[in-house]
C-alpha positions, 0 to 999 in steps of 0.5 A: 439701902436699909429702910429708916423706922420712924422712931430712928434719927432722920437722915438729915441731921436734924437731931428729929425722929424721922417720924417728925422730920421727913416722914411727912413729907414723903408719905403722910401728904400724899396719904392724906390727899388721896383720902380726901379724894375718895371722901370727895367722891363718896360725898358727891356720890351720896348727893347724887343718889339723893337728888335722883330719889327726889326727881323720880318721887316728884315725877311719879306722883306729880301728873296722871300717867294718861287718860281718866278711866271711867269713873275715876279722878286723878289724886295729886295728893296720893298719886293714884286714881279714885272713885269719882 
């Protein structure tokens, strides 16, 4: 079986371009369907790489890592240890 061009008459007689008639609806839908699952997936992967910056920058500096040393206070503002 030869293969159609999209500019030759559609096989079903409809008078159409195949590229107008039956083109779409052998290839064009899947082709778009799979393209919205990949943005989809690069979407989803984007805000989870988003929200997995914001936990670790608001656990690193939110809490003192242990015990004072001598002579030093914990800044919550700068997320490190001062002079007293």
């Amino acid at each position: 079986m030869e293969k159609i061009g999209r500019n030759d008459p559609c096989h079903c007689g409809s008078g159409k371009k195949y590229k107008n008639c039956h083109e779409k609806l052998s290839g064009g839908i899947e082709t778009r369907q799979k393209g919205f699952v990949v943005g989809g997936i690069i979407v989803l992967l984007i805000i989870l790489a988003i929200v997995m910056i914001s936990i670790d920058s608001n656990t690193s500096k939110s809490s003192a890592p242990g015990p004072a040393p001598a002579g030093k206070v914990w800044s919550e503002a700068h997320g490190h240890w001062h002079d007293a």
